[in-house]
C-alpha positions as CSV (number, residue, x, y, z in Angstrom):
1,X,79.5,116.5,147.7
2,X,79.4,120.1,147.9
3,X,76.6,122.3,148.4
4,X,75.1,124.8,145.6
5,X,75.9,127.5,148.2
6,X,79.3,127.0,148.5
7,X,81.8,130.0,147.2
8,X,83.8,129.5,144.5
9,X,86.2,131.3,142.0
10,X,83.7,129.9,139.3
11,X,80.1,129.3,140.8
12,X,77.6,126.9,140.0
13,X,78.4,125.4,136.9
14,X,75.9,123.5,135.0
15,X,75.3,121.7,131.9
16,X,75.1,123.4,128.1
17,X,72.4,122.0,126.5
18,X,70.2,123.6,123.2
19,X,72.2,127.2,123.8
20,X,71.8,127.5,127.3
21,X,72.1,126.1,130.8
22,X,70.8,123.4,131.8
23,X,70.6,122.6,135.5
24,X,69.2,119.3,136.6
25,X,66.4,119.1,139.4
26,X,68.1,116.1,141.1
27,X,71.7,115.9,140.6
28,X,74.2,115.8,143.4
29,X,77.2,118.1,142.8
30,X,80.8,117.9,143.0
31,X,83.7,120.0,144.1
32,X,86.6,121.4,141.6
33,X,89.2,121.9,143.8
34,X,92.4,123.7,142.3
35,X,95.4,121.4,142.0
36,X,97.5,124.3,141.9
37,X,96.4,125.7,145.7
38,X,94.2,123.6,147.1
39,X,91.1,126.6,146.4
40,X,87.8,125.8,145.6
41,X,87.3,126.3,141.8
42,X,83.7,125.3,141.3
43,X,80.8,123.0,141.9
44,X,79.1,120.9,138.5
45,X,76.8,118.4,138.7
46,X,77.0,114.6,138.2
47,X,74.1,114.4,135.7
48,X,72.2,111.3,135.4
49,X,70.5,109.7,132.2
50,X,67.7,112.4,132.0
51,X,69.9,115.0,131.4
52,X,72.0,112.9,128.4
53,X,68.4,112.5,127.1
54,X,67.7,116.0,126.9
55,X,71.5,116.9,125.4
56,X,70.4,114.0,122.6
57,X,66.8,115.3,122.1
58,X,68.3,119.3,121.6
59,X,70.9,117.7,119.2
60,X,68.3,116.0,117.4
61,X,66.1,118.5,116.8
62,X,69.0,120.9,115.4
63,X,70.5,118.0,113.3
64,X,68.3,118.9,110.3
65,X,68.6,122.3,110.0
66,X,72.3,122.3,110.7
67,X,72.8,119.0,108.0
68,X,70.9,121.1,105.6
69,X,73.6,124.0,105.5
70,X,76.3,123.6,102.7
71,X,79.4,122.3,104.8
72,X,81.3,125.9,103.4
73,X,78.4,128.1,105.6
74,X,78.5,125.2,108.3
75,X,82.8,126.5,107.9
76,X,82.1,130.1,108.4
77,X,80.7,129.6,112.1
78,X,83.8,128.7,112.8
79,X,86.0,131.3,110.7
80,X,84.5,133.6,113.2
81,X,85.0,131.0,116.3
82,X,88.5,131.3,115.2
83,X,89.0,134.6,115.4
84,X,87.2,134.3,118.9
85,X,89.3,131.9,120.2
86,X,92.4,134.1,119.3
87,X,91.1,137.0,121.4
88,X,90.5,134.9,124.5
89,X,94.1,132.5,124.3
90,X,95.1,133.7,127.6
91,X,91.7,133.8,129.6
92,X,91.0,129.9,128.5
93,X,94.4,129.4,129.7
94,X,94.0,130.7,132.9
95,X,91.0,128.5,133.4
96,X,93.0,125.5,132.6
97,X,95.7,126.1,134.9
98,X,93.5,127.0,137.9
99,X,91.3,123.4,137.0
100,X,94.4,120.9,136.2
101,X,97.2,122.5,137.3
102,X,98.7,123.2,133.8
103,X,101.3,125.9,134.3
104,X,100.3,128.8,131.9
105,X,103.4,128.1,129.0
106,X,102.2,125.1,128.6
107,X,98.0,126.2,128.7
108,X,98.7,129.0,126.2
109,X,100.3,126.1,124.1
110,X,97.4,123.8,124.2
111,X,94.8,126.7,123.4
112,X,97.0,127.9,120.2
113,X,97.3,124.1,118.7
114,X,93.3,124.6,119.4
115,X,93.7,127.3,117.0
116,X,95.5,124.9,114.2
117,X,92.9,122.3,115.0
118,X,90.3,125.0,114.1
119,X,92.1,125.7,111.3
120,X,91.6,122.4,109.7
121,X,88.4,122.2,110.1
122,X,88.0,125.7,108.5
123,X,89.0,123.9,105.4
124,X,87.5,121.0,105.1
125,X,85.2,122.4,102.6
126,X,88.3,121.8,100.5
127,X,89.7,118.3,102.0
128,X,85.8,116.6,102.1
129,X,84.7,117.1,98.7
130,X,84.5,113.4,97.8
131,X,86.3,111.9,94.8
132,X,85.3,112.3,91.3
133,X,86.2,110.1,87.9
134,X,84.9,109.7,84.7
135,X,85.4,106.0,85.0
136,X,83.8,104.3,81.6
137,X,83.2,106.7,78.2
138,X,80.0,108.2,79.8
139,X,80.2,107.1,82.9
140,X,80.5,108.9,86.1
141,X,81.0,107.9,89.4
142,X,81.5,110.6,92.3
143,X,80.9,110.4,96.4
144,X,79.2,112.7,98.6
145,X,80.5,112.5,102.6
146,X,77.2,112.8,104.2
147,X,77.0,113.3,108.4
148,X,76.0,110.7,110.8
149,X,73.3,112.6,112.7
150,X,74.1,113.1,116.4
151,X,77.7,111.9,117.8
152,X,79.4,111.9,120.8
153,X,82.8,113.0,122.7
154,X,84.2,111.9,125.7
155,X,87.7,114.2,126.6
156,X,90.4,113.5,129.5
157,X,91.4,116.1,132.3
158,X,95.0,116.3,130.6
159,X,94.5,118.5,127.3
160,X,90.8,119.6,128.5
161,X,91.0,122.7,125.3
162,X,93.1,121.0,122.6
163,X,91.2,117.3,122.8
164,X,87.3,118.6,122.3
165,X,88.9,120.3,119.3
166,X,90.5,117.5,117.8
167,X,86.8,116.2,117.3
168,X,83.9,119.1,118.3
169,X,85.5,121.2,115.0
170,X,85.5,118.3,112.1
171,X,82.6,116.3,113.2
172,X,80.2,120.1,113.4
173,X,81.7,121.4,110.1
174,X,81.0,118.3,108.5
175,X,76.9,118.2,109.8
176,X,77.1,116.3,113.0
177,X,75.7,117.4,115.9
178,X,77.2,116.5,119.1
179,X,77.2,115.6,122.8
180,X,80.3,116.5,124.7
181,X,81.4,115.0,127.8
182,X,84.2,116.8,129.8
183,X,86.4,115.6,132.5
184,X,84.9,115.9,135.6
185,X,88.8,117.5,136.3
186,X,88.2,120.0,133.7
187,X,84.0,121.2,133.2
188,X,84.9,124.9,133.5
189,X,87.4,124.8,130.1
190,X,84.8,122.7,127.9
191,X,81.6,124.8,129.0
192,X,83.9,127.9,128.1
193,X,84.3,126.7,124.5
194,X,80.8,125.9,124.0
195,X,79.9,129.6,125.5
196,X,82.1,130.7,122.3
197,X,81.2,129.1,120.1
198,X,77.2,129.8,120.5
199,X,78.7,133.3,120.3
200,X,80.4,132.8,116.8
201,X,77.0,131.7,115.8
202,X,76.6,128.1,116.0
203,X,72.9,127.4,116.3
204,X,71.4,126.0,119.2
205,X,72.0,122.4,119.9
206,X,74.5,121.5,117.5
207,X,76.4,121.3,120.5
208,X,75.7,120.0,124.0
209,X,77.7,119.6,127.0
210,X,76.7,117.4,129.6
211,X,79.3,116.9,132.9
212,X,78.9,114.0,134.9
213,X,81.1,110.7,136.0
214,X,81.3,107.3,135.0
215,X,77.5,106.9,134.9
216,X,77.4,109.4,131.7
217,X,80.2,107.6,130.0
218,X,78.3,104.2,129.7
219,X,75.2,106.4,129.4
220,X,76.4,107.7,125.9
221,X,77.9,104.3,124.7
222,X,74.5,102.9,125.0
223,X,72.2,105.9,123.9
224,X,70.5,104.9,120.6
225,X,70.2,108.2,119.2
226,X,74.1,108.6,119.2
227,X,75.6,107.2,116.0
228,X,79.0,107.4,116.7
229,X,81.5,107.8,119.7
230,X,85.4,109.1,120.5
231,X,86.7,108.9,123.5
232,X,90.3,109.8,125.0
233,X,91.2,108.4,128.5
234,X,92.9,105.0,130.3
235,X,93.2,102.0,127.7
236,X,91.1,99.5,130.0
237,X,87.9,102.1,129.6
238,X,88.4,102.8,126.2
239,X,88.2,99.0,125.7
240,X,84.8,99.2,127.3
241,X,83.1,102.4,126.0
242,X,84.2,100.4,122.6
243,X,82.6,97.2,123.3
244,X,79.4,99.2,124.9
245,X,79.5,101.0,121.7
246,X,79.9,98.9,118.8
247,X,77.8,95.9,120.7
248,X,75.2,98.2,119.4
249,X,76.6,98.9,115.9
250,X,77.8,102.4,116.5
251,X,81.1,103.8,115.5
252,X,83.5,104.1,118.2
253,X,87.6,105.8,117.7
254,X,88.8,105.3,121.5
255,X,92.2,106.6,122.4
256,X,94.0,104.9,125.4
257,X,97.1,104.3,127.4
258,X,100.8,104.9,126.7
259,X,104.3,104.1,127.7
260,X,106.5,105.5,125.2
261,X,110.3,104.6,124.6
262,X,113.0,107.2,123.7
263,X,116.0,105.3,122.2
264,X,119.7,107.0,123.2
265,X,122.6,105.7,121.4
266,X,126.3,107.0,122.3
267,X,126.6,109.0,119.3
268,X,123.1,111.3,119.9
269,X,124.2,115.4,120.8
270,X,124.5,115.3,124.8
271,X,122.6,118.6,125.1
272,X,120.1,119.1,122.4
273,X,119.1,115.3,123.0
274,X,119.3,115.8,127.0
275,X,117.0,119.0,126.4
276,X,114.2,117.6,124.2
277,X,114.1,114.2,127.2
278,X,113.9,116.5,129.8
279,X,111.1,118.1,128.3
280,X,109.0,114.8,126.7
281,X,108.9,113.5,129.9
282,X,108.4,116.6,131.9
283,X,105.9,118.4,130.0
284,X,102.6,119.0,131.5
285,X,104.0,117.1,134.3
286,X,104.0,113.7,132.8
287,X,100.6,113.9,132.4
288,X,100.3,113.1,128.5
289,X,99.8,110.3,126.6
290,X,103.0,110.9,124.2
291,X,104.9,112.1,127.4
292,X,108.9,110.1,127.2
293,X,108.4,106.9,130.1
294,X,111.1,105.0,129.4
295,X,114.6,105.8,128.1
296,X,116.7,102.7,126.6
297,X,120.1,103.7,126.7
298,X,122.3,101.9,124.2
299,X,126.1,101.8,125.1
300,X,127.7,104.1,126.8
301,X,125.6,107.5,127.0
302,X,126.5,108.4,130.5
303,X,127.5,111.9,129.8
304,X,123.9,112.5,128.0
305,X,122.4,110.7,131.0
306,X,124.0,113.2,133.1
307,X,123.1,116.1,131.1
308,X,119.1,115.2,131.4
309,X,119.6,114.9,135.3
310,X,120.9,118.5,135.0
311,X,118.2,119.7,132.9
312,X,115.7,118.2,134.7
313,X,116.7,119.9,137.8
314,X,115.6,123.1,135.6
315,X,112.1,122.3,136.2
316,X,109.9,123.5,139.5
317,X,107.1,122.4,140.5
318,X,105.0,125.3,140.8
319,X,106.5,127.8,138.9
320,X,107.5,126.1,135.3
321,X,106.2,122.7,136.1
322,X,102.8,121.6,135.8
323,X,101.0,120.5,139.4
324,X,99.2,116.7,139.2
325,X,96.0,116.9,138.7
326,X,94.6,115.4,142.3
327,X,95.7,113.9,145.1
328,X,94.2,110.3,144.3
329,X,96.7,110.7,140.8
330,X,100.1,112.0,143.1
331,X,99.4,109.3,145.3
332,X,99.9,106.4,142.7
333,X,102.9,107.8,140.6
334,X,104.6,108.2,144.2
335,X,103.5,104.1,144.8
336,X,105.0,103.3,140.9
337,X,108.0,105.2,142.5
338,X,108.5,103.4,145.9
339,X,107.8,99.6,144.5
340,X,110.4,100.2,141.9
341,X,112.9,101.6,144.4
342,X,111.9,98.5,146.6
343,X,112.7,96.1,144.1
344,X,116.0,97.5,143.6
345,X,115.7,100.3,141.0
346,X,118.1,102.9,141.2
347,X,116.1,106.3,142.0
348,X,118.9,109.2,140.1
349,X,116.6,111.8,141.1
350,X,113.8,112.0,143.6
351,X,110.7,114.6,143.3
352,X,108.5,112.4,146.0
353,X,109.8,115.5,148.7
354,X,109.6,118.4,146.6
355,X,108.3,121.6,148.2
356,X,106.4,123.8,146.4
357,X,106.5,127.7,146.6
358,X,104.9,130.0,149.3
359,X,101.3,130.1,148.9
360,X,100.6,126.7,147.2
361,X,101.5,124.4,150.0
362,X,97.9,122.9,149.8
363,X,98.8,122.6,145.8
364,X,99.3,119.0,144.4
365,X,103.1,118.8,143.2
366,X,105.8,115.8,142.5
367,X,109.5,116.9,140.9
368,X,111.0,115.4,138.3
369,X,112.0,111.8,138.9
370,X,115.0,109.4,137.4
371,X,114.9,106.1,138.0
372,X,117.0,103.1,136.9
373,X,115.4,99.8,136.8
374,X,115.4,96.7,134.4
375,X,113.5,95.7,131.7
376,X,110.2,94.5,132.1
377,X,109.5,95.3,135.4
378,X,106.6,97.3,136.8
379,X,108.5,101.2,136.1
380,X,109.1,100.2,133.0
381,X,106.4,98.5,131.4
382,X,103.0,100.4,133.1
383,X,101.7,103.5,132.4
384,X,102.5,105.6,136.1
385,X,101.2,109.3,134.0
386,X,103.7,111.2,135.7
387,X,107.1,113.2,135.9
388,X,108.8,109.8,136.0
389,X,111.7,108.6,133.0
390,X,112.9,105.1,134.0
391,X,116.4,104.0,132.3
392,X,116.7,100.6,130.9
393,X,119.9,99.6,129.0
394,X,120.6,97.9,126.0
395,X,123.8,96.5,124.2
396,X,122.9,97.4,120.6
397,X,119.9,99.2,118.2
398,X,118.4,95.5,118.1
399,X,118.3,94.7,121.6
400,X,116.6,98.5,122.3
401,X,114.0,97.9,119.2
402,X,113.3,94.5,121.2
403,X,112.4,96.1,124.3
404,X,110.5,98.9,123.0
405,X,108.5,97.0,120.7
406,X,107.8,94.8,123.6
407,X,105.7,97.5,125.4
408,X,101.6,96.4,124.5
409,X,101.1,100.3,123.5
410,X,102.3,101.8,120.5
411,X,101.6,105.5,120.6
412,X,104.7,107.4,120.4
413,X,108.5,106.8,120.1
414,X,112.0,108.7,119.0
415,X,115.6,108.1,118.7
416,X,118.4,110.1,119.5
417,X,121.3,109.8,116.9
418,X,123.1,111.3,114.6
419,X,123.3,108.5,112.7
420,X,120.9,108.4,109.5
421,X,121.7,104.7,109.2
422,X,120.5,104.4,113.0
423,X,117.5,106.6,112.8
424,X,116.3,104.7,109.6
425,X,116.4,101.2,111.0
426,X,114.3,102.8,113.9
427,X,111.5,104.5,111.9
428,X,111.6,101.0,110.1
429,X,110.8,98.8,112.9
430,X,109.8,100.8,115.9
431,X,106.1,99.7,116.5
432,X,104.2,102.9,117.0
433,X,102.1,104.9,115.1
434,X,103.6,108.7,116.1
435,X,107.9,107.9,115.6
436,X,110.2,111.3,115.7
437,X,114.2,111.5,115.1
438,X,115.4,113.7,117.7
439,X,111.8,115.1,118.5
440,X,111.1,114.4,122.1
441,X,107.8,114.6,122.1
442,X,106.8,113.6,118.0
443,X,103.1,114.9,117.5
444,X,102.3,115.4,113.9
445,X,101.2,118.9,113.2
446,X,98.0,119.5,111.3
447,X,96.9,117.8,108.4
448,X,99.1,115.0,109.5
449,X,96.6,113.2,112.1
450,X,96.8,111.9,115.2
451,X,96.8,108.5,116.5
452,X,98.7,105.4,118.0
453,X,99.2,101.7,117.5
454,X,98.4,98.6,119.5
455,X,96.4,99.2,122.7
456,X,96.9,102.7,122.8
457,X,93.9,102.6,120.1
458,X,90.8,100.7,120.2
459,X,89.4,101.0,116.7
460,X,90.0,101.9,113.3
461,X,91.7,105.0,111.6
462,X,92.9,108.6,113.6
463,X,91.4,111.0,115.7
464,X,92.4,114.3,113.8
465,X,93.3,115.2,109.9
466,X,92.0,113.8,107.0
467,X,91.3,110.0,108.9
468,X,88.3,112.8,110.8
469,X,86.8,112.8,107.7
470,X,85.6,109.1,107.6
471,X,84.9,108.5,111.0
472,X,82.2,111.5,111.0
473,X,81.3,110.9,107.6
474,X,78.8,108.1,105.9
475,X,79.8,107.8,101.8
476,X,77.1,108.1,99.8
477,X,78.6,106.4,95.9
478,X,76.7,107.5,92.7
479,X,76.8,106.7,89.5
480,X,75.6,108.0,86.5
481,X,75.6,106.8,82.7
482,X,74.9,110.0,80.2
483,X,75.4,108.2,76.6
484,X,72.2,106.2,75.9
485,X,73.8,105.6,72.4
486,X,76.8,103.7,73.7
487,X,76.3,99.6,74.0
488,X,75.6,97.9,77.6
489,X,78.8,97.1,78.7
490,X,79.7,95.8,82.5
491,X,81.8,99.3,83.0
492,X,78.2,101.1,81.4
């Protein structure tokens, strides 16, 4: 635990709650310590139940007032949040890449598909306007999409900007208020957004953010003034904070785990296909749930193979790779690593050595990593979250589909080909909600939404685009007969 004395690049952080800072009396505090150096970023504390209370009672209290707004004045906080936002790109990247060790490509990446997330939300005046239809001579039905009240967000270390915006944007512009719960990786990023957005206007209270560990998570599952929950992390907790959540018939959309297959055939391009693997599985250092974990090679594709080793190479830690985001995290890809090369996987190329550049020898770094193993075992069937691609082989499409489509997540998954025949016997049976041709990493750009299959989701529906809409939403249906002359009918 550190002390409130201790100097750091970012001070004393503390909780955001009602439009200002929030500090609590009792908390113990906990270091941010830089993954790219080894510096001291930060202290925040781990806020207990008290604090959640008071985040719930300020959202509360601003829920009417906000709710009240027309959602197209609610929409014009964040027109000018927008135009924030654009301004400060490279200073909410630079946070970012001091707290999780995101190089700064990759940061001012996230923060612009923040933008586009923004974007949509900006609109929904026009995508949320309920559907309308004369349905009987006279006879009208229409629905309104009315907010929950106060709702929650849980976000992960790895996209610590772009995640709070797949939900904090939708779920404010259409009424919600909201609770926000960073990663303990990441407070500095989230408290930033919140900082911008009182400054675009958004009225105190609409949103809170409250930092904390574990004991906050189950804390807002259970609260019963939160109506509704996402959350974005490790499969086996999103299985809990659902359970938590809907055992007391809340809403809950809780994002998990990932291990997503790339399928080669011989006939793919060697170097546009070798470039976009080399990059799925080694952007943001592995560290993202539609990151490439396993490659099924069908045939013969050695020359491919060999090109992704060489492109892979092209990636250093510390200057265009990302660092891992703590020690506890480098510690168990390296033991995913060193079980599959004692079992007899074949390791192609090793980053468990790498050396990082002068002046960030006390940074947190693994290099890109290769390995050949078999189907079904450990490398290739558990989610390691790191610079890792394992190779498993196949004879055929078929045999490739069947091992893919083994995996118990479904998130992601892409074929290399330049077959049409191939790629649309893929799309057909691959089991996974996000499926590319060619694309390496195949996230759907806005208003296509976001989400997985299988156990990389625990509930119903997507996180982002129009599927946003009814998770933060309650339909209200009305009906209404104007021809007093016409008959009773059962359509009137």
């Amino acid at each position: 635990m550190a002390s409130t004395t201790a100097v750091t690049k970012y001070g004393d952080l503390n909780n955001f709650i009602g439009g200002k800072p929030s500090s609590p009396a009792q908390a113990e505090r906990a270091k941010r310590i830089s993954p790219v150096d080894g510096s001291v970023l930060s202290t925040f504390p781990l806020s207990g139940t008290d604090e959640l209370d008071k985040a719930v009672a300020a959202a509360q209290k601003a829920f009417p007032e906000w709710s009240s707004r027309t959602i197209k004045e609610r929409a014009q906080v964040f027109f000018k949040y927008y135009e924030l936002l654009s301004k400060n790109l490279k200073s909410c990247a630079e946070i970012m890449h001091d707290e999780m060790g995101k190089n700064l490509d990759e940061a001012m990446q996230e923060t612009a598909k923040s933008l586009e997330l923004t974007e949509f939300a900006c609109a929904l005046p026009q995508v949320a306007t309920g559907d309308f239809e004369e349905v009987s001579r006279g006879v009208e039905c229409h629905e309104e999409h009315l907010p929950l009240g106060v709702v929650a967000s849980i976000t992960p270390f790895n996209f610590p900007h772009m995640v709070p915006h797949w939900t904090l944007p939708n779920a404010i512009v259409l009424g919600n208020t909201m609770v926000l719960k960073p990663s303990r990786e990441a407070p500095r990023t989230v408290l930033r957004i919140a900082e911008m957005l009182q400054e675009a206007g958004l009225p105190d209270g609409v949103l809170n953010v409250v930092c904390g560990g574990r004991e906050i998570v189950t804390a807002i599952a259970e609260h019963p003034g939160i109506e509704a929950v996402s959350f974005v992390g490790s499969t086996k907790v999103a299985k809990m904070v659902y359970q938590k959540t809907t055992n007391r018939g809340k809403r809950c959309l809780a994002l998990g785990s990932a291990n997503n297959h790339l399928i080669l055939m011989p006939d793919a391009h060697p170097a546009n296909s070798a470039a976009n693997i080399a990059a799925s599985y080694l952007g943001c250092a592995g560290q993202r749930c539609m990151s490439a974990c396993v490659l099924v090679a069908v045939g013969d594709c050695e020359e491919t193979i060999a090109k992704i080793i060489e492109e892979s190479k092209k990636f250093v830690p510390g200057v265009n790779m990302s660092a891992i985001v703590n020690p506890e995290a480098k510690a168990s890809i390296a033991g995913f690593i060193d079980r599959a090369e004692k079992d007899g996987a074949k390791v192609l190329l090793d980053g468990r050595q790498v050396q990082p550049p002068k002046g960030l020898a006390k940074g947190c770094y693994l290099g890109p990593t290769i390995i050949e193993a078999k189907a079904g075992s450990e490398i290739a069937v558990e989610e390691n979250f790191g610079p890792v691609l394992t190779i498993v082989r196949a004879q055929n499409l078929t045999e490739a589909l069947s091992i893919a489509n083994s995996s118990p997540y479904g998130n992601g998954g892409s074929i290399f080909t330049q077959s049409g025949r191939s790629a649309e016997v893929f799309c057909d049976k691959i089991q996974a909600g996000m499926v590319g041709v060619n694309v390496g990493v195949p996230v759907p750009r806005e208003p296509f939404s976001f989400g997985g299959w299988k156990d990389s989701i625990v509930g119903g529906g997507d996180i982002t685009g129009k599927s946003a809409v009814r998770f933060w939403t309650k339909v209200k249906k009305i009906s209404c007969k104007w021809n007093p002359d016409r008959p009773l009918l059962w359509l009137a």
